[in-house]
C-alpha positions in Angstrom: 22.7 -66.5 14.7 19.6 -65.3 12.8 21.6 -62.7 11.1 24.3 -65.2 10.0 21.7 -67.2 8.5 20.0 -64.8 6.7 23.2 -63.3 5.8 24.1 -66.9 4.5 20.9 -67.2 2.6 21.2 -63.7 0.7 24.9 -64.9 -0.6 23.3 -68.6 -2.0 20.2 -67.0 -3.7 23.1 -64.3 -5.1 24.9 -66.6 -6.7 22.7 -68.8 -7.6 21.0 -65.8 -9.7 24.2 -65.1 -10.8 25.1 -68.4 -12.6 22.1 -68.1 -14.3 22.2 -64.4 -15.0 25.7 -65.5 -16.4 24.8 -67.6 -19.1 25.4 -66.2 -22.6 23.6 -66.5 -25.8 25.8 -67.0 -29.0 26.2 -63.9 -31.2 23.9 -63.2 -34.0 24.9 -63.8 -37.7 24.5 -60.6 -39.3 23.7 -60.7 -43.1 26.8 -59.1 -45.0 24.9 -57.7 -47.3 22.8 -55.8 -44.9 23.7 -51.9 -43.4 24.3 -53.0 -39.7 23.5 -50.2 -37.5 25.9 -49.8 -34.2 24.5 -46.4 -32.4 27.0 -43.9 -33.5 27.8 -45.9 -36.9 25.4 -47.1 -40.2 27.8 -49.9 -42.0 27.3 -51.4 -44.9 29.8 -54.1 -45.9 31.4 -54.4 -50.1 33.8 -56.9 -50.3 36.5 -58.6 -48.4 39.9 -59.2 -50.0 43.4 -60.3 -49.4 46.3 -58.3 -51.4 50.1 -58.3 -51.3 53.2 -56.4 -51.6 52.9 -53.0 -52.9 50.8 -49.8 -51.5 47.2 -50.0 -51.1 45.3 -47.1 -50.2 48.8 -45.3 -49.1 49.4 -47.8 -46.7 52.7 -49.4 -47.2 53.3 -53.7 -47.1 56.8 -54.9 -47.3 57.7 -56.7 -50.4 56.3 -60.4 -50.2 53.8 -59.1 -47.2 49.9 -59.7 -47.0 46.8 -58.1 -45.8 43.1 -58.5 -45.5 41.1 -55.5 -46.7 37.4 -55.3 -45.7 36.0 -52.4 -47.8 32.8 -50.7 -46.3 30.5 -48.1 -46.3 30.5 -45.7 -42.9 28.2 -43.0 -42.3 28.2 -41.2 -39.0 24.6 -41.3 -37.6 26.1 -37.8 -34.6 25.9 -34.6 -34.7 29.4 -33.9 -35.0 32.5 -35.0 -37.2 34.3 -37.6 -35.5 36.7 -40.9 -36.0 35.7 -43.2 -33.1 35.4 -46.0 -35.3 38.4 -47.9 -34.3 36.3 -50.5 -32.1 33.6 -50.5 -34.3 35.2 -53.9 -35.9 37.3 -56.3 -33.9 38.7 -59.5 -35.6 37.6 -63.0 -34.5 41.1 -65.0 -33.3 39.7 -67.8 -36.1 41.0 -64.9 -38.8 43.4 -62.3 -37.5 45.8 -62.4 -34.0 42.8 -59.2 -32.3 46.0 -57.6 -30.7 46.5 -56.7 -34.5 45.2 -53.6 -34.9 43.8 -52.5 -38.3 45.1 -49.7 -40.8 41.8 -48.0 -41.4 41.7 -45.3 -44.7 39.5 -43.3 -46.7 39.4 -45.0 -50.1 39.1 -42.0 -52.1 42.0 -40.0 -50.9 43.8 -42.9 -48.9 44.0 -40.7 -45.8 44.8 -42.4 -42.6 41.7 -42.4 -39.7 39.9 -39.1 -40.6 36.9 -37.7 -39.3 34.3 -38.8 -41.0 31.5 -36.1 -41.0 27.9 -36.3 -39.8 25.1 -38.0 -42.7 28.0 -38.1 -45.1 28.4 -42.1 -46.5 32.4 -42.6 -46.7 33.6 -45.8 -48.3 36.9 -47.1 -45.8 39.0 -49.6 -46.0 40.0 -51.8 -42.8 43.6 -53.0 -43.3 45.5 -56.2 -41.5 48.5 -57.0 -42.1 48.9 -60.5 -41.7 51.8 -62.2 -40.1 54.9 -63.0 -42.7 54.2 -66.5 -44.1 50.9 -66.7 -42.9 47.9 -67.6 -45.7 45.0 -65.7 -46.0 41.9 -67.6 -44.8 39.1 -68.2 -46.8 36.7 -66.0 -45.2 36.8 -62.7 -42.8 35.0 -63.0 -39.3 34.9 -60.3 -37.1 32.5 -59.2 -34.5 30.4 -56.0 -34.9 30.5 -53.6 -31.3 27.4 -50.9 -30.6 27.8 -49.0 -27.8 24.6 -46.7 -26.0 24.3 -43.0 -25.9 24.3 -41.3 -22.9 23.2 -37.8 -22.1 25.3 -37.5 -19.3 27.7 -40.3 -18.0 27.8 -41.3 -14.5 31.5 -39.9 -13.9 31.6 -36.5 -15.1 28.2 -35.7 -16.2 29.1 -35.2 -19.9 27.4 -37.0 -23.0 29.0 -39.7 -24.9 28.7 -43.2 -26.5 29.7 -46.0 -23.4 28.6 -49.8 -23.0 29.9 -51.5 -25.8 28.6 -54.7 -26.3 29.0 -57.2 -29.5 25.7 -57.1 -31.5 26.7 -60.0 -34.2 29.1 -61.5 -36.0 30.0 -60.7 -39.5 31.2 -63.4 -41.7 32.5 -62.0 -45.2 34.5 -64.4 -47.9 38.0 -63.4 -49.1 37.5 -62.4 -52.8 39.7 -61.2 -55.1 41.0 -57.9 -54.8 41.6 -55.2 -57.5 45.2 -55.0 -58.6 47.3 -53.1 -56.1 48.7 -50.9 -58.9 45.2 -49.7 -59.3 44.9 -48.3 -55.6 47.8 -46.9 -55.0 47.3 -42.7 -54.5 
């Protein structure tokens, strides 16, 4: 009978420690006009911008079609060339459906995802393609993700960047874009 008690006891002060353990603070606003710093990642926001039709950056939109662009500044704070950037940035459901996945490109040569190389600032652009009829908003929200590096993960033992958690949220109006015909490869 003592055990069950005690037993009893240990599951109430759990979860009571755990509803309050539970409680979440709101996300930071981070300054867009700041470089935001997300572990493997230095970014520094330029503009945000809604186009149509045409090809921007060698990424094709169907005649009549829109997108969001959020130009930015990446540099790769590793040792080693990589492209793990595509969770970096995840759209707020307020701006963009986050199952859309964005088109992301090197502005200067419009290639698609490439390793970006380490202490080398690269100025991307993040594409969405909005949904056919749908308005662009007035601004672009999206949540900034750091993860942690690890020397050696509890798995397998090797390093790697793990734990990503949301560190702010980045709030960026729609300006206007440059003319598509001036971006295209």
């Amino acid at each position: 009978m003592v055990a069950g008690i005690g037993t009893a006891a240990a599951i109430a002060v759990a979860g009571v420690m755990g509803a309050f353990g539970a409680r979440h603070e709101p996300l930071s606003v981070l300054a867009p006009a700041s470089p935001i710093e997300t572990g493997q990642w230095l970014l520094r926001p330029l503009k945000a911008y809604a186009a149509e039709g045409g090809n921007l950056y060698g990424v094709p939109l169907k005649p009549g079609a829109k997108a969001l662009v959020l130009e930015l500044e990446m540099t790769n704070r590793t040792a080693k060339s990589t492209k793990d950037y595509f969770d970096v940035l995840q759209a707020n459901r307020a701006t963009i459906d986050p199952a859309t996945k964005p088109f992301i490109v090197l502005t200067r040569d419009s290639t698609l995802s490439p390793e970006l190389h380490p202490g080398m600032p690269e100025r991307m652009a993040y594409i969405w393609q909005l949904p056919d009829g749908a308005a662009p908003p007035a601004s672009l929200e999206l949540t900034v993700i750091r993860e942690t590096y690890k020397q050696r993960d509890n798995l397998h033992g090797l390093p790697g960047w793990f734990n990503p958690t949301p560190i702010g949220t980045l709030k960026l109006p729609i300006g206007s874009g440059p003319d598509i015909a001036d971006i295209r490869p």
